[in-house]
Structures are given as C-alpha cells and as structure tokens.
TORVORO-387490 format. One record per residue (C-alpha): residue in one letter; x, y, z. Coordinates in steps of 0.2 Angstrom, whole numbers, plus 5000, padded with zeros to 4 digits. Layout:
BEGIN
AXYZ/...
END
This chain:
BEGIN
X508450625097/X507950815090/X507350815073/X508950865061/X508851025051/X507951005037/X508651125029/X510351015029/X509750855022/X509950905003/X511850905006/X511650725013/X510550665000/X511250724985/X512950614988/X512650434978/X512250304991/X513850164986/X512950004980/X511350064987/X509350014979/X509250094961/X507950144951/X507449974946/X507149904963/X506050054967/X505050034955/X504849844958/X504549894975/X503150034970/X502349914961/X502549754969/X501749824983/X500349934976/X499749784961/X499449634976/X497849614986/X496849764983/X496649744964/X496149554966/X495149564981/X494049744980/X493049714966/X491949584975/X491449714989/X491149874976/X489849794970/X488849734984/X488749934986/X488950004967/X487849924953/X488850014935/X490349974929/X490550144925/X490550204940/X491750064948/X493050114935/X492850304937/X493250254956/X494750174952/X495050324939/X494750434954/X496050334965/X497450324954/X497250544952/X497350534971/X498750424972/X499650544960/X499250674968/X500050604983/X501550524977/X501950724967/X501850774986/X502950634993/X504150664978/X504550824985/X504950755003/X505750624998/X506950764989/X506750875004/X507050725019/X508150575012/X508150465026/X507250305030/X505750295039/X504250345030/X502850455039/X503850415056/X505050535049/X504350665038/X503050685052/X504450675064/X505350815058/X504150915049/X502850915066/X503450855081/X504050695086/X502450625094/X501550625077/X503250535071/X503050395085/X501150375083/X501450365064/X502950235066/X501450135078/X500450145063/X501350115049/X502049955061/X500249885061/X499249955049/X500549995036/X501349845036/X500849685045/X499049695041/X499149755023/X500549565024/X498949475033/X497649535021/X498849485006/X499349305015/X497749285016/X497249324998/X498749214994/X498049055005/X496349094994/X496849094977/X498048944980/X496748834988/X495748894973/X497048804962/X497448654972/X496148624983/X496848504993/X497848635001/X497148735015/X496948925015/X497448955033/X499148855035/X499548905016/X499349115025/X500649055039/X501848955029/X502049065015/X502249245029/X503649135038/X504649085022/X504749245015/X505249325031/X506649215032/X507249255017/X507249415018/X508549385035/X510149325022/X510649495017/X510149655006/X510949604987/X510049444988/X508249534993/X508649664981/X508749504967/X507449414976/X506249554973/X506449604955/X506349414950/X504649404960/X503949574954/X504649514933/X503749344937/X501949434944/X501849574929/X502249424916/X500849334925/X499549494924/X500149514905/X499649344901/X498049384911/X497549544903/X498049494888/X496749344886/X495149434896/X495449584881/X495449454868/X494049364875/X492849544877/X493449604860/X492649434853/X491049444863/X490649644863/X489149624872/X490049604887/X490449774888/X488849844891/X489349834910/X490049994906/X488550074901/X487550164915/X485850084917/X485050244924/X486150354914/X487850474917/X487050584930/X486150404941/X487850344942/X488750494948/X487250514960/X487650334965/X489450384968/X488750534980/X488150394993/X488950345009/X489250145003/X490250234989/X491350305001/X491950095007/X491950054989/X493250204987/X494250155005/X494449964994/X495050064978/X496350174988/X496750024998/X497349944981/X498450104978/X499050094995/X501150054993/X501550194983/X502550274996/X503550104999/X505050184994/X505150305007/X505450185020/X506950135011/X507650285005/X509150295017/X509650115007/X509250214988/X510950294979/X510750434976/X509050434985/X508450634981/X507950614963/X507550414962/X506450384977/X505150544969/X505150484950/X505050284957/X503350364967/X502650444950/X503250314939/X502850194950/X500950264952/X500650284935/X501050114927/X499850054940/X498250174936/X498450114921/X498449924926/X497149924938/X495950014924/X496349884913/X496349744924/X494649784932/X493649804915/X494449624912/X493649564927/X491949674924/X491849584905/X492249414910/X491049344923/X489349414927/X489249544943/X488149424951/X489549294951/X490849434957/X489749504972/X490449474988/X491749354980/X493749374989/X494649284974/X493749394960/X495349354948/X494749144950/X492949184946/X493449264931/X494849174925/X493449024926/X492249104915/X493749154904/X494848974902/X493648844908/X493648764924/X495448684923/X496248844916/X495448934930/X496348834944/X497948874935/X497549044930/X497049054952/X498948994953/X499649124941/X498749254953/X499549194969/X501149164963/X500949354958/X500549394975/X502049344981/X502849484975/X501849624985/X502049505001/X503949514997/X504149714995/X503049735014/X503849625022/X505749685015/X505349875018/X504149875035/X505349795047/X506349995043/X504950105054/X505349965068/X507250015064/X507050185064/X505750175079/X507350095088/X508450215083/X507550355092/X506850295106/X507950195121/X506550095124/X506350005109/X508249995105/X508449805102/X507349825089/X508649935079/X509949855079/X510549755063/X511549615057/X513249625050/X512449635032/X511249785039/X509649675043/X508649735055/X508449555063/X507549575077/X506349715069/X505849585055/X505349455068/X504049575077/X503249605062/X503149415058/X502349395072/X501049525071/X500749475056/X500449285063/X499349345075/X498249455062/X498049285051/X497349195064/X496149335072/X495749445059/X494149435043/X494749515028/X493449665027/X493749725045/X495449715046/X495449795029/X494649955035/X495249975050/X496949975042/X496450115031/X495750235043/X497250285055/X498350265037/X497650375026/X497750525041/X499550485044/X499350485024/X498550665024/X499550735038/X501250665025/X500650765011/X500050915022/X502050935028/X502450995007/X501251145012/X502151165029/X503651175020/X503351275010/X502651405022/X504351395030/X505451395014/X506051225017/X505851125002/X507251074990/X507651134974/X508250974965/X505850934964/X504351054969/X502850964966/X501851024952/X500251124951/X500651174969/X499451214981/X498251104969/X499050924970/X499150904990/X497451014992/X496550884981/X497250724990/X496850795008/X495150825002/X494850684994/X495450575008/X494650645019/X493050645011/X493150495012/X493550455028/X492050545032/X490950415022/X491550265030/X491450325047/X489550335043/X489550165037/X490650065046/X490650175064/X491350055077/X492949995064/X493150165061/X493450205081/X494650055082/X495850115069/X495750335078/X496150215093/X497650125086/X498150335084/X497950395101/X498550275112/X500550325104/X500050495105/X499750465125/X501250355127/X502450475121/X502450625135/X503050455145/X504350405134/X504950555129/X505250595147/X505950445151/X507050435135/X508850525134/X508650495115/X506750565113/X506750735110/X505450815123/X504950975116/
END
C-alpha cells in the first residue's frame, strides 16, 4: 500500500472521531503506561553505578527534559499524520516503508511485549512481596492472560477499565508520596543523600562515565510510553489537537512524579538496602510503615501496576493491526471483531509476552528492549525536521523552539546509546539485530506483497 500524501491527513484529522478516546483516556494512557515499572524497579541498578543522590535525580531531571523534548516533536506528527500506528507509520510515510515495517517489528517486541513482561514481572514481585505465599512466576502469567482477555470484550469497556485502573494507581502513589514526604520532613537528616559527597563538579564528573550512561537507558526506560497515544490515534476524536497536548501533558505530570517519587525512595531506606534491589518501592515502604505496612504498602504498588500493564497491552495489539493492514502476509492479524478488536493481534502479543516471562532476566531484556526503541525513537522525532525541510507540517501545532527541541532529544539519545553499547556490548548487538533482520525481510515482502509498496 503507498504511503498517503501527507499533505492530505490535516483534512482527515481535523473531522471529530464520533465516540472515539477523549482527552481523559489519553492521558490515562500517557501516564498509565510511562508511571509502571521503570519508576519502581530502576533505582536499584542506578545505584550499583552512581553513588549521589544528586546526580540520580538530576538524571531523572535530564530524562523528563528528553522526554519533552520528544513528546513537543511527536505533538507535531501526531497533528501532521492522525492515523494509528505509532513509528510503523510516521516512519512509514515520512521515510520509506521499510523503516515503517522494521519499526512495526520493533515496536511488536520491544515496544510492547517486553516492556508488558518486564512489568508482569515487576507485578509478580511486589505481590509476592505482599503475600508471600504466592509465587512470582505464575502471578506474571496469570495476571498477562486476564488482562488480555479483558481487553477482547469491546472498546467502551477498555476505555472504562483503563481510567478506573489509572484513578486507583495515582490514588495509590498519592498515598505513598504523601507519607515518605511526611516521614523526611520529620527526619531532615535523611536528606543529606542529596548532597554530593565529592562536591557539584565529582558528581557531574560521575555522570560523564560509561555506567552513567545504563543508569540513564533505566531513567529513559521509566519515561518510555509517552508516545502511547500515537498507536491509538486513528480511535482519538478529534485526534489532531488531543493526541499532542495528551503527549505534553502527559509528560510533564510524570517528571514531576518520578522526581518526587524517587527522593521519597532516596530518604526512606538507606542506598545499601536499595542497591541491586528489583522491588525498591517494598524496601522503602518497610523502612517507612514497619514490616506489616510494608507488605501492604508492596500490594498498593502492584495493584498500581496494573494499570500500565493495562494501557500496553490495550494499545500494542494496533502496530500488529496496522502491520496487517499493509502487508498480505500478515493479514489475519488485522482483522477485528465486530466491536473493532483486533482479536487475533492481541493473542500474538499475549503470547510473546508468555514466552518473554519465562525466558527472559529483568535487566537484559530491559536493555535490549531499549536499544532498537530509542532509534526507532530518534528516527520518529528526526521525521519533524524532514518535514519541515519539505514543508509538510500542519498548522493546527509546530513544535516549539524548533530546531532545538528534536536536536536535543536525538543527541541525547544517542549519546547514550553510545554509553551502553560500551557497557553492555553483546545486548546491545541483540536489540541492532531485532532491526535488521525486518530490514532484510522486507525487499521480499514487498515483492511478493500486492499491498506493499516497493519503492
């Protein structure tokens, strides 16, 4: 199928979408999916490479600016290409439909299904860590499987489903940041984890290393999901102006949570104690309630995650969708129910997702997951400037402080991409692989596809 003239989508877009996603859901999408495993799991890992507290929050400082800066650049896509589809389309139709497909295979599988594994995961820790006598592992299946099925009934009841779940998680973190705040204003000591033990200039020294730059690939991991509404925006009324302001809404509220949060985690339990931990959010909420209200304080924490297990899985089965849609090969996968469910799309992902459960360690899935995303990621935000060049952007949003904003994200993603392929070179290898092998596959799809477009 050739890309669509760009040029044409504004028209499209602008007409309200009838009962479509509003504004609300966005945003619960936003930040269901961005405040989830990152944020609960990544302070553990920081620290076994960073020893301040100031320069662990000035990272999380620096991922939140990047994450702006990208969702300003996504804003003006979204406005520019209202359809579905994430990277697979903007890539699609700004580049060339190769980058599209290996961006669909990406966001398939590093997007989506392992960001749901690492969270199932997280979720089968923090619940275990409540009740004990339940095991992580089958808690990480069950809880994948139910929510998928769920999200099989129709779209008014996700749409529901998910704003309860996102309400319940950020009553749960209010709770939570309200007593670690109340705890470190009664025990001021505790801040001087924020004070830099060989002074300002050692710790931004410390954030010059190599190990700074995994630390960072954790912090921008925890931002990761605030394009989520992208691969729904063909389901958004009217899609030009709220799928942008839900990215920069979206990404702000959540800077300012994961600052917050991660000082509350720095002042409540000793670094020792966090170093290495998964389930940081326990450790603290022990120090901070006493054993028996840290098991329930671990269960508030999971319940929460349920809500950014819900918002991946709803949106990811959509780059299958749309990966159908294009491609002959893949067809049964694009198909939907009478209510619009993209049925057999969501069950592919379930079971990547099964498989990336059982195979997979945190950490190494983790970065491997980042790598080949954050260069779809780049190449997303590159597409404003090639827009720009060809005077193909929209006049409903033009990202601010142009060139500035998509210059400072590319850089600084790929900075650090640079960093962990010094640390972690072999994972690093395995997520550019998970990129070339679509871009290989393609030339033979494309030729043997009536809906591909082979140029």
């Amino acid at each position: 199928m050739p890309p669509s003239d760009i040029r044409s989508f504004p028209e499209m877009g602008s007409r309200p979408l009838p009962g479509g996603i509003g504004l609300v859901t966005c945003l619960s999408l936003v930040t269901a999916t961005m405040v989830g495993t990152g944020v609960y799991t990544s302070l553990g890992f920081q620290l076994i490479d960073l020893q301040s507290g100031f320069s662990i929050l000035l990272l999380w400082a620096l991922g939140g600016l990047i994450s702006l800066c990208g969702a300003l650049s996504y804003a003006e896509l979204a406005a520019a290409i209202p359809r579905s589809g994430g990277e697979y389309t903007y890539l699609s139709e700004i580049y060339h439909p190769a980058l599209g497909f290996m961006a669909g295979c990406v966001s398939v599988l590093a997007g989506f299904a392992a960001p749901i594994a690492l969270s199932a995961i997280a979720f089968g820790t923090y619940l275990h860590a409540a009740l004990p006598a339940i095991s992580e592992k089958p808690a990480s299946f069950l809880v994948v499987i139910l929510i998928s099925l769920g999200h099989l009934r129709s779209l008014k009841l996700s749409e529901v489903v998910q704003n309860g779940m996102a309400a319940i998680k950020f009553l749960l973190l209010g709770l939570f940041l309200a007593v670690g705040i109340w705890s470190a204003l009664k025990h001021p000591a505790s801040f001087r984890i924020f004070t830099p033990e060989t002074g300002w200039k050692g710790s931004l020294h410390e954030l010059t290393r190599p190990n700074a730059g995994i630390a960072l690939i954790f912090v921008l991991y925890a931002y990761s999901g605030w394009n989520a509404p992208t691969y729904l925006a063909g389901e958004v009324r009217n899609r030009q102006r709220i799928v942008g302001l839900s990215l920069i809404l979206g990404t702000m509220i959540v800077t300012m949570l994961y600052m917050l949060l991660n000082a509350v985690f720095l002042t409540a339990a000793p670094a020792s104690e966090l170093r290495g931990v998964l389930n940081v959010g326990s450790v603290a909420a022990n120090h901070l309630l006493g054993h028996a209200g840290g098991r329930v304080m671990s269960g508030m924490i999971g319940i929460g995650l349920l809500a950014s297990l819900s918002a991946m899985i709803w949106a990811g089965p959509r780059v299958i969708q749309r990966t159908g849609e294009d491609y002959a090969l893949f067809a049964r996968f694009s198909r939907t129910t009478t209510g619009g469910i993209p049925l057999k799309a969501t069950l592919l992902q379930l079971i990547l997702v099964l498989i990336l459960v059982a195979t997979g360690s945190f950490e190494s899935v983790l970065v491997y997951a980042q790598v080949p995303l954050l260069i779809c990621l780049i190449l997303g935000v590159g597409g404003v400037i090639v827009l720009r060049f060809q005077r193909r952007t929209p006049a409903s949003f033009r990202c601010p402080l142009y060139p500035m904003t998509p210059l400072l994200f590319i850089l600084c993603t790929l900075a650090d991409l640079l960093y962990s392929s010094f640390s972690k070179p072999w994972i690093t290898l395995a997520g550019l692989g998970t990129m070339i092998v679509p871009l290989l596959l393609h030339p033979w799809l494309a030729s043997s596809n009536p809906r591909a477009d082979p140029c």
